[in-house]
LUMGUSE-527383 format. One record per residue (C-alpha): residue in one letter; x, y, z. Coordinates in nm, 4 decimals, always signed. Last residue first. Example, Ala and Ser with C-alpha at 12.3 -4.5 7.8 and 13.67 -1.06 7.14 Angstrom:
BEGIN
[r s, [+1.3670, -0.1060, +0.7140]]
[r a, [+1.2300, -0.4500, +0.7800]]
//
This chain:
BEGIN
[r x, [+16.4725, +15.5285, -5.9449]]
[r x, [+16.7083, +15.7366, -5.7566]]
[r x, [+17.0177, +15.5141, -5.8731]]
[r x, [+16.9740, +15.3046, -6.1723]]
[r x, [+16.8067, +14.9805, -6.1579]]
[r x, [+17.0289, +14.6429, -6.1608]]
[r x, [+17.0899, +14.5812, -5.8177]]
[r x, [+16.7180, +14.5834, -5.7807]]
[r x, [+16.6279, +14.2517, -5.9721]]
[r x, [+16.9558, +14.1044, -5.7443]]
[r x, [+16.8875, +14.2154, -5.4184]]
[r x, [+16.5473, +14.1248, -5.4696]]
[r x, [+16.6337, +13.7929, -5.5490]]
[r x, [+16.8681, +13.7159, -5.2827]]
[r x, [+16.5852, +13.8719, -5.0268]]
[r x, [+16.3812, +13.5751, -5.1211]]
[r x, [+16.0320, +13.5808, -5.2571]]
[r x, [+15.6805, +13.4241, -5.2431]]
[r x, [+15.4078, +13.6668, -5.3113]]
[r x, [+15.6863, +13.8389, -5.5562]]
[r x, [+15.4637, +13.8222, -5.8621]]
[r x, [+15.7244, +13.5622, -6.0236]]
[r x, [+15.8615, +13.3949, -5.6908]]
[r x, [+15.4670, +13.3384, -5.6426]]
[r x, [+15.4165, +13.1204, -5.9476]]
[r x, [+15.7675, +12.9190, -5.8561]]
[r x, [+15.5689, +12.8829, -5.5003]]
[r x, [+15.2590, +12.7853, -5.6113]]
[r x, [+15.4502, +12.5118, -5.8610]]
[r x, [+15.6674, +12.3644, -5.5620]]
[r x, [+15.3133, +12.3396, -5.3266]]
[r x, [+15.1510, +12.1130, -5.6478]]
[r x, [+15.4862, +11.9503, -5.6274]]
[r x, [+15.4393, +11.8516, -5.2970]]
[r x, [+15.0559, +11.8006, -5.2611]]
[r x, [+15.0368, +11.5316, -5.5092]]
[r x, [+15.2725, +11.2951, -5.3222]]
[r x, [+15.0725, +11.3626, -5.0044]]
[r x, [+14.7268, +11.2847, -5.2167]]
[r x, [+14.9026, +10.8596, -5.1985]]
[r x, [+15.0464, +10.7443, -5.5779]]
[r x, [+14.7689, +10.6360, -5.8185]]
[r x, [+15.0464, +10.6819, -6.1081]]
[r x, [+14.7949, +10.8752, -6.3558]]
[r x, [+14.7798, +11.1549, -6.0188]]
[r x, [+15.1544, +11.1458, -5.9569]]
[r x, [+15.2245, +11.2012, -6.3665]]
[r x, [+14.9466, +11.5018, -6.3506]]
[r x, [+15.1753, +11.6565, -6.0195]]
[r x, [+15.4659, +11.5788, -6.1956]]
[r x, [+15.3056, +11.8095, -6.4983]]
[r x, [+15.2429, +12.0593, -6.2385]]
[r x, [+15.5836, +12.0390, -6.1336]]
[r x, [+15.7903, +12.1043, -6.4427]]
[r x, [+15.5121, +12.4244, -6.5448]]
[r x, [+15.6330, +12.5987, -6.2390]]
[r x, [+15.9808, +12.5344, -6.2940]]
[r x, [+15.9646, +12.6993, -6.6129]]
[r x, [+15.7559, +12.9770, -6.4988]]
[r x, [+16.0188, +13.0597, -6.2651]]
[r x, [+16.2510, +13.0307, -6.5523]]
[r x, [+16.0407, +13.2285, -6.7789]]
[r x, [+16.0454, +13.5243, -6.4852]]
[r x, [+16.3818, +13.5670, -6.4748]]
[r x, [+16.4138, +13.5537, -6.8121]]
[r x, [+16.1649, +13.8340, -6.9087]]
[r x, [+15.7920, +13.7361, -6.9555]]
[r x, [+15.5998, +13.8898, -7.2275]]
[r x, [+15.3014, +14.1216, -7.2321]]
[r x, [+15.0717, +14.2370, -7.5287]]
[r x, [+14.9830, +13.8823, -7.5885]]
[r x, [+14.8349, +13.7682, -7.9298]]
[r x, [+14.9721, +13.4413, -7.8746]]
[r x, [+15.1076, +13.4158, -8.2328]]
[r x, [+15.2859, +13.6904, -8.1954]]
[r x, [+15.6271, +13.5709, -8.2046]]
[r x, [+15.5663, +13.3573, -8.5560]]
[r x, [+15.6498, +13.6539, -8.7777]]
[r x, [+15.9630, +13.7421, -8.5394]]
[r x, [+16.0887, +13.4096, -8.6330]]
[r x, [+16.4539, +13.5354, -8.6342]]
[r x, [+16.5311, +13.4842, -8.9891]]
[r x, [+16.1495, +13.5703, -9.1077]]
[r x, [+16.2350, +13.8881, -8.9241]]
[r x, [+16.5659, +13.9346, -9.1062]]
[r x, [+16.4109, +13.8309, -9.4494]]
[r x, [+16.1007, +14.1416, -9.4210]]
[r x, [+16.3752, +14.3517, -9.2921]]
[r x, [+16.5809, +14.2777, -9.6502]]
[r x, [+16.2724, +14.2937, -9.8667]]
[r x, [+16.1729, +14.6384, -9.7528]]
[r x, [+16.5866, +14.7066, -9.8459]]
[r x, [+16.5987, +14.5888, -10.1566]]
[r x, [+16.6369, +14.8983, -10.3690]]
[r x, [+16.7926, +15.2137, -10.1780]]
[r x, [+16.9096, +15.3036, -10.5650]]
[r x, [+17.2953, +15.2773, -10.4664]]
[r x, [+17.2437, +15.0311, -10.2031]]
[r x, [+17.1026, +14.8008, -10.5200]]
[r x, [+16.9508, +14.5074, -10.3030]]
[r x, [+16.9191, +14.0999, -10.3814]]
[r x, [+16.7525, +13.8972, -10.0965]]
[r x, [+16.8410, +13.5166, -10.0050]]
[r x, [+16.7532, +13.2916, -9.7295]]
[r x, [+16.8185, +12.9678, -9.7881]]
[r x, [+17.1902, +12.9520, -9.7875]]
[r x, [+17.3234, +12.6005, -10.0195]]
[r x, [+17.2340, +12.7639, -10.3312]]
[r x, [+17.5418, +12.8599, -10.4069]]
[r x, [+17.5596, +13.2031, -10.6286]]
[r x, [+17.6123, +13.2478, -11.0092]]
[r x, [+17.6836, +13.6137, -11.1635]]
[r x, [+17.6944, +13.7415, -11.4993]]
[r x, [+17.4115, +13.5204, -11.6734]]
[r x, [+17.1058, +13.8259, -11.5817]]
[r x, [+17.3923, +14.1346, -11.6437]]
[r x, [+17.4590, +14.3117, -11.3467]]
[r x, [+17.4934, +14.6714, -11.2368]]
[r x, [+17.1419, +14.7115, -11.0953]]
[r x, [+17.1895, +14.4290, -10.8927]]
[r x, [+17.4524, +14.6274, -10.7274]]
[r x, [+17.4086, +14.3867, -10.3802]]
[r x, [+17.2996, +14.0290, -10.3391]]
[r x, [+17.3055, +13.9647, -9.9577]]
[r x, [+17.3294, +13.6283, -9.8577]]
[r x, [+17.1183, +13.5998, -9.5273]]
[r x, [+17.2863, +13.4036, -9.2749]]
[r x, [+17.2206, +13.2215, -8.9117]]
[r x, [+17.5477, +13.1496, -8.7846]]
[r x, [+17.7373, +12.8280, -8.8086]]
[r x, [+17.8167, +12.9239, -9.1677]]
[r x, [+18.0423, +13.1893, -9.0694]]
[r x, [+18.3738, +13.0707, -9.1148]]
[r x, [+18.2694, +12.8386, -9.4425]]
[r x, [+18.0906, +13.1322, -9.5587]]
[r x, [+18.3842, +13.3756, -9.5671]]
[r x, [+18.6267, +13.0784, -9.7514]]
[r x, [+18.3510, +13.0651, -10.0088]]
[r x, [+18.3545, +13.4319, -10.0843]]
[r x, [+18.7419, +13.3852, -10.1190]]
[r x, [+18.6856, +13.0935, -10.3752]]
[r x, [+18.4620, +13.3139, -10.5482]]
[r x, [+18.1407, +13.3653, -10.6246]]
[r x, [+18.1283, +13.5882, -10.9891]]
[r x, [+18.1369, +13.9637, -10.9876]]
[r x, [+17.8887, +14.1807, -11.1094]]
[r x, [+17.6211, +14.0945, -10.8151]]
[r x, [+17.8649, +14.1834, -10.5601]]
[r x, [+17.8546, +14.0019, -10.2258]]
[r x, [+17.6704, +14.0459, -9.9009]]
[r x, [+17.6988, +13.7957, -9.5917]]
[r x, [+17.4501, +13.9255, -9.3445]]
[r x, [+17.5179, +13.7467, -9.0595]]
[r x, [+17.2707, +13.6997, -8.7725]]
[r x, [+17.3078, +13.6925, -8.3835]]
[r x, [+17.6353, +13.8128, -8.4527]]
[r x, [+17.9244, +13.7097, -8.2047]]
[r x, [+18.1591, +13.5715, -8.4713]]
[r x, [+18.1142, +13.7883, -8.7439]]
[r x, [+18.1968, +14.0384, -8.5444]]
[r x, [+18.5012, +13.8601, -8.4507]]
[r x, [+18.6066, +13.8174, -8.8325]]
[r x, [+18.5221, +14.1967, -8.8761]]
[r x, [+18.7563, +14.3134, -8.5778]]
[r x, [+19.0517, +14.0742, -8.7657]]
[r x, [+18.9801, +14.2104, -9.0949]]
[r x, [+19.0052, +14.5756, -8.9497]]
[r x, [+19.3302, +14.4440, -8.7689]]
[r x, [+19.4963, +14.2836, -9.1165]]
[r x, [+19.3803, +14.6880, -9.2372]]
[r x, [+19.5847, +14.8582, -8.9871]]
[r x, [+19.8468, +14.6084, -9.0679]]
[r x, [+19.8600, +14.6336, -9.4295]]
[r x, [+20.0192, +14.2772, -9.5706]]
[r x, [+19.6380, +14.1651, -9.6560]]
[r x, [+19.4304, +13.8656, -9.7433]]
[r x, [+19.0722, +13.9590, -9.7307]]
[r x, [+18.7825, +14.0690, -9.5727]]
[r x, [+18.6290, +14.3908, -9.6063]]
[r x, [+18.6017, +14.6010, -9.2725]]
[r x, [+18.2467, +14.5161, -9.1120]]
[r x, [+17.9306, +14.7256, -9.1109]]
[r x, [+17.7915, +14.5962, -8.7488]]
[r x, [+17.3878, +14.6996, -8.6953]]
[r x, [+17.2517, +14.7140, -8.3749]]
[r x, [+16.9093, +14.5917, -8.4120]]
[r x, [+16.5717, +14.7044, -8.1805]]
[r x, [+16.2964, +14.4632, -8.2966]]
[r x, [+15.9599, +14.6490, -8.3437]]
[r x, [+15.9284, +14.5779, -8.6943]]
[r x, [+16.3081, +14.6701, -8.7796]]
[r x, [+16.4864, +14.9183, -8.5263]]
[r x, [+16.8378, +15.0315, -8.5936]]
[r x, [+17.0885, +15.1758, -8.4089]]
[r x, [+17.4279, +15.1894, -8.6495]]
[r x, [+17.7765, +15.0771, -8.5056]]
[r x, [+18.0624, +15.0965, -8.7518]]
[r x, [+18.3510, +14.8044, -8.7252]]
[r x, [+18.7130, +14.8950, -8.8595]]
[r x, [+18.8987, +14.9958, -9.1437]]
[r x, [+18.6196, +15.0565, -9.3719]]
[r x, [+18.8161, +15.1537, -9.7196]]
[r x, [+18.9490, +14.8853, -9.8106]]
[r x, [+18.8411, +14.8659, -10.1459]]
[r x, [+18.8513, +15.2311, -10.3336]]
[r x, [+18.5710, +15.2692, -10.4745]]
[r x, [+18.4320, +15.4947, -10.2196]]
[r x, [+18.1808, +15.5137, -9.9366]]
[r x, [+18.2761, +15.6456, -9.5938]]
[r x, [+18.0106, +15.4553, -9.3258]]
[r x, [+17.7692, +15.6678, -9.0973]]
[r x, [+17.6147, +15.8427, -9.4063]]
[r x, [+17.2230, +15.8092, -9.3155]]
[r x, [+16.9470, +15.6505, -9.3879]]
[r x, [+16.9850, +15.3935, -9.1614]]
[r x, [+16.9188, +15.1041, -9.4283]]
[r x, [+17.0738, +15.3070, -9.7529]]
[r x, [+17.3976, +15.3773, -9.5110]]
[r x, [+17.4783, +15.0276, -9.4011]]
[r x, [+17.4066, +14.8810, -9.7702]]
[r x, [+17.6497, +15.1373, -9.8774]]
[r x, [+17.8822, +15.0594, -9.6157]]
[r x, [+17.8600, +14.6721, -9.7414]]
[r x, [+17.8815, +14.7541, -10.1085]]
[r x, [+18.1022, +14.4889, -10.2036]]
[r x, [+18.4082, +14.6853, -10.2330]]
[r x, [+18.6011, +14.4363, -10.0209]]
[r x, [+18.4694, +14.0830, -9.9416]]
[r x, [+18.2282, +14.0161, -9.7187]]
[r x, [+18.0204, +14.0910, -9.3843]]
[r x, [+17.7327, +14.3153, -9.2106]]
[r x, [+17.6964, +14.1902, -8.8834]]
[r x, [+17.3605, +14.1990, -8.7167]]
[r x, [+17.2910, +14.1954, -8.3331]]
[r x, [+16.9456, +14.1550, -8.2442]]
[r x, [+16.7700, +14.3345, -7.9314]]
[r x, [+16.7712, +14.2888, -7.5413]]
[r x, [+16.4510, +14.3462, -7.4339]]
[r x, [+16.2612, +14.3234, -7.7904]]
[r x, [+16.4253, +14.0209, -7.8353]]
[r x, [+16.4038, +13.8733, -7.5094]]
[r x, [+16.0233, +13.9809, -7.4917]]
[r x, [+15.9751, +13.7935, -7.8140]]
[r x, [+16.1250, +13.4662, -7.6801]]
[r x, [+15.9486, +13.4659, -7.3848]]
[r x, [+15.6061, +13.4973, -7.4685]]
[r x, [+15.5647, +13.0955, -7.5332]]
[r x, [+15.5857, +13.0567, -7.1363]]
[r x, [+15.2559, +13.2868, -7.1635]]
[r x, [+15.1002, +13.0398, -7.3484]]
[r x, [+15.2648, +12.7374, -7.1517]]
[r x, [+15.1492, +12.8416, -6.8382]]
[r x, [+14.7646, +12.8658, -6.9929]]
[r x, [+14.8259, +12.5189, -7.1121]]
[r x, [+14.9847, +12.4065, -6.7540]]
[r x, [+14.6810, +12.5486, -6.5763]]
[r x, [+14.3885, +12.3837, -6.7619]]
[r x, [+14.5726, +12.0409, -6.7549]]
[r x, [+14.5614, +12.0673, -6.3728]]
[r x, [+14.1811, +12.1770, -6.4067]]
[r x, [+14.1564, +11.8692, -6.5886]]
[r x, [+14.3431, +11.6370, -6.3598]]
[r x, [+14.1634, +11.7740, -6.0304]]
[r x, [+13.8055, +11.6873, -6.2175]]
[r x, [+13.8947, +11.3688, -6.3403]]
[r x, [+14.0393, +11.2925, -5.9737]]
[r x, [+13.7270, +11.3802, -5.7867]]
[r x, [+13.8275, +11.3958, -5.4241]]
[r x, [+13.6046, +11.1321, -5.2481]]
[r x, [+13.3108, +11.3143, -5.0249]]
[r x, [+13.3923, +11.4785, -4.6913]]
[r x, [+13.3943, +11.3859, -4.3011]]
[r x, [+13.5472, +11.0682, -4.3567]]
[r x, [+13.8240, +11.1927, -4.5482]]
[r x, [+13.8877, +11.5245, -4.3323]]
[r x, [+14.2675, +11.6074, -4.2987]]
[r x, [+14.4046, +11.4430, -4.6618]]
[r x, [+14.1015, +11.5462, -4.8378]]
[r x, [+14.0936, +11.8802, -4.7245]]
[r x, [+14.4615, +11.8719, -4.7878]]
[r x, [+14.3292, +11.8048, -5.2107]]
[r x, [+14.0908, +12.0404, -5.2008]]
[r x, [+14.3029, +12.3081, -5.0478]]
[r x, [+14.5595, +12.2492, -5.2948]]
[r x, [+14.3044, +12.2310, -5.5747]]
[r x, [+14.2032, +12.6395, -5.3996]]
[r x, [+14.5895, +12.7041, -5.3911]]
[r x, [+14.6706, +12.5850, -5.7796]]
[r x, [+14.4255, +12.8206, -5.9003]]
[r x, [+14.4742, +13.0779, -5.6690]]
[r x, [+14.8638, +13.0678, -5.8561]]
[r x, [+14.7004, +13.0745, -6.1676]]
[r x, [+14.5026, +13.3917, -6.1268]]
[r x, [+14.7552, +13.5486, -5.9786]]
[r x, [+14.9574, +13.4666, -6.2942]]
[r x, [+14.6618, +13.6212, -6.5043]]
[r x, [+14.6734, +13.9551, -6.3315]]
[r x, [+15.0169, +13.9652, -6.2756]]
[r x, [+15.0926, +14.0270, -6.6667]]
[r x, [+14.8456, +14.3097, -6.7253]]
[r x, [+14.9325, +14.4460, -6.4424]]
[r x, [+15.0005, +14.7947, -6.5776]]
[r x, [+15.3185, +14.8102, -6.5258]]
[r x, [+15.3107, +14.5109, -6.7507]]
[r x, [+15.1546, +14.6416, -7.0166]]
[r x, [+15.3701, +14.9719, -6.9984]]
[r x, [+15.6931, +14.7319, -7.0201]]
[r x, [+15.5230, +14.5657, -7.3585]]
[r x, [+15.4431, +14.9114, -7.4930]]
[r x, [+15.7798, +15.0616, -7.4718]]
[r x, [+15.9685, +14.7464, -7.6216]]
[r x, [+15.7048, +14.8446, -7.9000]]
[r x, [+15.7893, +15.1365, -7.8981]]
[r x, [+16.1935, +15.0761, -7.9299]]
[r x, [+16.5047, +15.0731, -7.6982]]
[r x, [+16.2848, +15.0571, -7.3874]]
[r x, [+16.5602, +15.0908, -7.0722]]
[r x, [+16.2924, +15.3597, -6.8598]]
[r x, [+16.0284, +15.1058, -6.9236]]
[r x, [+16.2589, +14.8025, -6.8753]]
[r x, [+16.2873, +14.9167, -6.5102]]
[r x, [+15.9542, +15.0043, -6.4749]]
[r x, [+15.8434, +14.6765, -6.5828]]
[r x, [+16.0514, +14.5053, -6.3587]]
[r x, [+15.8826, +14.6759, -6.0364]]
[r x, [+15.5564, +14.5956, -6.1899]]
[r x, [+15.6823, +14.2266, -6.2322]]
[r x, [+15.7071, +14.2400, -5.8930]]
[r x, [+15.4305, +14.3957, -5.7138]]
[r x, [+15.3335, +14.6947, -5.6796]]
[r x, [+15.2073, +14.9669, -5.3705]]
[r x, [+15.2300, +14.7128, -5.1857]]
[r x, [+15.4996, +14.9072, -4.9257]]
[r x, [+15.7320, +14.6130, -5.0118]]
[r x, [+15.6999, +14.7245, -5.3565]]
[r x, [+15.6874, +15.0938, -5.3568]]
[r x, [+16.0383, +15.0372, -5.1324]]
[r x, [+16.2002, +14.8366, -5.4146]]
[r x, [+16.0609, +15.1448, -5.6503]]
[r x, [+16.2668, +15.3812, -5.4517]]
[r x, [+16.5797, +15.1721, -5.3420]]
[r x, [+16.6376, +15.0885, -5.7435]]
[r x, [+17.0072, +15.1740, -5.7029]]
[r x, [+17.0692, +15.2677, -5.3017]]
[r x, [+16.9527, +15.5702, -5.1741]]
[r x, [+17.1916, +15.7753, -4.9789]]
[r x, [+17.1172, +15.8372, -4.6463]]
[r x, [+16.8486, +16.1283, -4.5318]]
[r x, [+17.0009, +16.3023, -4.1844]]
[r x, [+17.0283, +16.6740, -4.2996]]
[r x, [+17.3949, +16.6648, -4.3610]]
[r x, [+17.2233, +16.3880, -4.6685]]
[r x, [+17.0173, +16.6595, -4.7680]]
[r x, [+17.2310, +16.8740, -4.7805]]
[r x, [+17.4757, +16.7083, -5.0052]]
[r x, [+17.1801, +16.6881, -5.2470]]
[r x, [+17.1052, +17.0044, -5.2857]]
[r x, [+17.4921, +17.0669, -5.3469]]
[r x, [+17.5110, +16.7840, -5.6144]]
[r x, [+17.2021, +16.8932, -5.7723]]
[r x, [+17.3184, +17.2937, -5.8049]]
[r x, [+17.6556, +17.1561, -5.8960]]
[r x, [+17.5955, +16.9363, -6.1676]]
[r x, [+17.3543, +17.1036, -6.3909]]
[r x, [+16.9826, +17.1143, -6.4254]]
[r x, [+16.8260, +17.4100, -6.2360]]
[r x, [+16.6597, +17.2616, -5.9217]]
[r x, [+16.3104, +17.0536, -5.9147]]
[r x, [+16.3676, +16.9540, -5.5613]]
[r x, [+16.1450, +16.6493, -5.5270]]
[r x, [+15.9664, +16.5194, -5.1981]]
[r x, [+15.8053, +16.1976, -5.1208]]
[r x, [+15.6262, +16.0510, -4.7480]]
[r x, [+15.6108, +15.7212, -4.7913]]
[r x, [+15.3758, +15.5066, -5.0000]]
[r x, [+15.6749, +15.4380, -5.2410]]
[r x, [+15.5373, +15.6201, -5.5392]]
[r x, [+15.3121, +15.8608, -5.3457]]
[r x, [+14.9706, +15.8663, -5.1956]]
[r x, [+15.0219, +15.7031, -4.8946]]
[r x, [+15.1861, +15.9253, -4.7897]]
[r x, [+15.2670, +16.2626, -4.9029]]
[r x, [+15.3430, +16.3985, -5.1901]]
[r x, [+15.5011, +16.7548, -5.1877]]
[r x, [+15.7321, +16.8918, -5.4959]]
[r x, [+15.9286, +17.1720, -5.4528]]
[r x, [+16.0306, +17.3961, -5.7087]]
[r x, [+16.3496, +17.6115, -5.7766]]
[r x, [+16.5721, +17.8975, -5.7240]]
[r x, [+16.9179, +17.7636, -5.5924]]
[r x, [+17.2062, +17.7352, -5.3371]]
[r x, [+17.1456, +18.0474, -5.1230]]
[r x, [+17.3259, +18.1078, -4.8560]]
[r x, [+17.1800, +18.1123, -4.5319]]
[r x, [+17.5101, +18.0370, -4.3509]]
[r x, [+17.3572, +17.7423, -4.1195]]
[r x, [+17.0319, +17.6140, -4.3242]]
[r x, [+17.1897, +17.6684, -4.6575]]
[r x, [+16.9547, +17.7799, -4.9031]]
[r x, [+16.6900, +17.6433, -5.1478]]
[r x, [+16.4479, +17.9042, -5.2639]]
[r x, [+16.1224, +17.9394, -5.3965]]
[r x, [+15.8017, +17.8426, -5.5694]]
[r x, [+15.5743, +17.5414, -5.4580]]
[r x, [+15.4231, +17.2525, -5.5803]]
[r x, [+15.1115, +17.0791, -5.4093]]
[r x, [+15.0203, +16.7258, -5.4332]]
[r x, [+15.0005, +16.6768, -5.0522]]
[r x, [+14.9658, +17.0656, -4.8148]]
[r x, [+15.2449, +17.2873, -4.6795]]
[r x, [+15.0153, +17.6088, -4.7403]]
[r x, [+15.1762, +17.9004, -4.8925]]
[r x, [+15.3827, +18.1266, -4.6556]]
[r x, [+15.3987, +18.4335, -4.9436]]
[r x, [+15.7985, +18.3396, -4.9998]]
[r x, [+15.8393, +17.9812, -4.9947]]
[r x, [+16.2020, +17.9110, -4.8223]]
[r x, [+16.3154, +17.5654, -4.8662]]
[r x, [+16.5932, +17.3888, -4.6523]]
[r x, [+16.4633, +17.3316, -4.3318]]
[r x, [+16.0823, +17.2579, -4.4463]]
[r x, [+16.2185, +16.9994, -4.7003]]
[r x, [+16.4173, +16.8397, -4.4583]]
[r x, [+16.1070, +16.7971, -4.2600]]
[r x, [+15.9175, +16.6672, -4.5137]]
[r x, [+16.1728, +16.4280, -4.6204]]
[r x, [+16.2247, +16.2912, -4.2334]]
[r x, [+15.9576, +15.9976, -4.2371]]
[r x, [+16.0577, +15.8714, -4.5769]]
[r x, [+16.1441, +15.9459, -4.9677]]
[r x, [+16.3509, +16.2106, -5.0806]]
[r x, [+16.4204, +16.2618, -5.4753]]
[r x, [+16.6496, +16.5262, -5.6209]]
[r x, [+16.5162, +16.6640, -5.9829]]
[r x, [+16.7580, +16.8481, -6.1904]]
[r x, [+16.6279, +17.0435, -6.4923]]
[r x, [+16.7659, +17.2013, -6.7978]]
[r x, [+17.0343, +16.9161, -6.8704]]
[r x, [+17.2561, +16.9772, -7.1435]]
[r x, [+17.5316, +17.2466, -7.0279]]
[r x, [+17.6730, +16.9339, -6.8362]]
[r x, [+17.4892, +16.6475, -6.8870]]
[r x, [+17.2911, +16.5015, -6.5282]]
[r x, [+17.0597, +16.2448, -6.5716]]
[r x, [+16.7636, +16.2960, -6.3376]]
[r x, [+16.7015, +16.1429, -6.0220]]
[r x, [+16.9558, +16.2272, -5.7773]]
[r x, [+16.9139, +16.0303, -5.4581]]
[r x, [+16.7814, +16.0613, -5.0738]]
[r x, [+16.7013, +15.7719, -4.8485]]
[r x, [+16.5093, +15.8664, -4.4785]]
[r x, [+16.5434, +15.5332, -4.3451]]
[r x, [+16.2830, +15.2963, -4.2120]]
[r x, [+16.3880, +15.0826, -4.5535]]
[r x, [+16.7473, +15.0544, -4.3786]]
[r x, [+16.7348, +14.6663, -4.3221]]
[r x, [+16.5537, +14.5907, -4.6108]]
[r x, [+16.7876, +14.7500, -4.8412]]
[r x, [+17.1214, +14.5520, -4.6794]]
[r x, [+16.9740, +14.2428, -4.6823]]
//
């Protein structure tokens, strides 16, 4: 493995974003046995301050050979073992930009530090100890939060608060273990194992396991979001809707149908869920080609949603067309959307009854809209999420570990009610410590880290 192999390394990155004319600071990372001494060849501190841990100083980078100056900036000193990766760390705090970074960099790197490879830094604070695994994740889906609560759950689990218990669970399963070899290696010497007790502290485990198994779902959705397409005829009100939700005017509204030619993207967050919200191109029959595409876009949309809103006008009567819609999107879940109810008369308008899940809005008046997030979460469950009053959940990585974990503990109970010899119990008992430990990263393969780290950004 490529990042094990070069962790003695010196490994040097860029770790801000860098936006042209956007960026006010630029902040390049060292970490290792050389930073220091790079640091000391290519920063000039006027007044000789002290070189000393968790100090900043003032000055100037310049080029060691011509003397040029690259930059006025700050230097940032932590050294180890108090520092992110328990190595020796320095930051240039530069002027943001791309060529002061880019040239601080470079020398850097003619200095002898190599290129740090995406999520080098915080795979290095791991196999330093300084965290474990699901630490390491947690920073990674701190920096991608799309909403506070997304925020909150990755905090929670920097802070431990999800390797604490599955420590706990994993000792668990090692001090039955040991009871159970004990057994196995000393049976005259020791007392007979007591089964009732094994099989309830067994039972103990997997219901714990399954609590924090039933985390899952919520932490995908928060994670990864909902996707919501906004669908139906012409005219409807769909961009309306779009535009009373985000509160803002991302979509054209007139009354001319037709008007959305192709799909608008809105960011939206609803009780803690982050949405991305699809306002569709009316669909219909239609000789226009541009428009024939928009219907096309929609009908894909449609088709990839995580949840349809199908939305139809309260003045007009259902309609073989609106039926047609419903019949291609019926497979997804759906909310039928009553919009302009303030436009219609109480006997204008019948709807099927067949969709469950209805709410009536007026765009126009920003009426309807409360009741629309409140249907969207009852959609998706969100209201039943919680229930384990956890302010961590797993990610999928982790749930299938967990999976596994919880499949061999209750092979473990079957071996116990099946009389079969303590060897039998001992290997799926060993299977679930090591699923446990895959989790925590006690018990991992290089494979794995490659691919958790693969997916940081570069100089995290």
């Amino acid at each position: 493995m490529t990042k094990i192999i070069t962790q003695g390394e010196t490994i040097a990155a860029i770790a801000t974003a860098i936006v042209p004319q956007q960026g006010s600071i630029g902040i390049i990372r060292l970490s290792g046995n050389k930073a220091l001494s790079i640091a000391k060849t290519l920063f000039i501190a006027p007044g000789n301050p002290k070189w000393q841990s968790h100090s900043i100083l003032y000055g100037y980078i310049r080029h060691p050979q011509s003397q040029q100056v690259i930059d006025e900036a700050l230097l940032l000193i932590m050294l180890a073992p108090r520092s992110y990766t328990r190595e020796d760390v320095i930051e240039f705090h530069c002027h943001g930009g791309i060529m002061p970074v880019q040239q601080v960099l470079q020398l850097c790197i003619e200095q002898g530090a190599t290129l740090a490879q995406p999520g080098e830094f915080t795979l290095r604070a791991f196999l330093n100890g300084r965290i474990d695994l699901t630490q390491a994740e947690s920073i990674s889906e701190l920096v991608g939060a799309r909403s506070q609560q997304a925020s909150q759950m990755a905090l929670a689990g920097l802070q431990g608060k999800l390797a604490q218990p599955l420590q706990k669970l994993r000792h668990h399963c090692l001090d039955i273990l040991a009871e159970i070899e004990a057994r196995i290696d000393f049976e005259e010497d020791l007392p007979p194992l007591d089964k009732k007790a094994i099989s309830q502290g067994l039972e103990t485990i997997l219901e714990q396991v399954q609590t924090i198994l039933n985390t899952a779902e919520r932490g995908e959705l928060l994670r990864n979001g909902l996707k919501v397409a906004i669908v139906g005829r012409p005219n409807v009100g769909k961009s309306s809707l779009l535009n009373a939700w985000s509160r803002s005017d991302r979509a054209i509204v007139t009354d001319l149908p037709g008007t959305t030619r192709d799909v608008i993207e809105s960011q939206l967050v609803v009780g803690g869920i982050p949405i991305q919200v699809l306002d569709t191109a009316g669909i219909r029959q239609t000789t226009d080609q541009v428009e024939k595409i928009g219907v096309e876009r929609s009908q894909l949309a449609a088709s990839q949603a995580d949840l349809v809103l199908l939305t139809v006008d309260a003045t007009v009567v259902w309609s073989n067309q609106d039926n047609e819609i419903y019949q291609a999107i019926e497979h997804r879940p759906v909310i039928l959307v009553i919009n302009k109810i303030d436009l219609a008369t109480p006997d204008l308008a019948q709807f099927p009854t067949q969709i469950s899940e209805i709410v009536k809005t007026s765009a126009a008046n920003n009426q309807g809209i409360e009741a629309l997030e409140t249907a969207i979460l009852k959609a998706i469950h969100q209201d039943k999420l919680t229930a384990s009053n956890l302010d961590f959940a797993i990610n999928q990585r982790q749930s299938a570990a967990l999976t596994r974990a919880k499949i061999s503990l209750e092979q473990v109970q079957t071996t116990i009610k099946e009389e079969l010899p303590l060897d039998f119990w001992t290997i799926d008992l060993r299977s679930a410590i090591q699923a446990l430990g895959e989790i925590t990263g006690e018990e991992i393969t290089e494979s794995v880290l490659d691919r958790i780290f693969s997916r940081f950004c570069i100089g995290k």
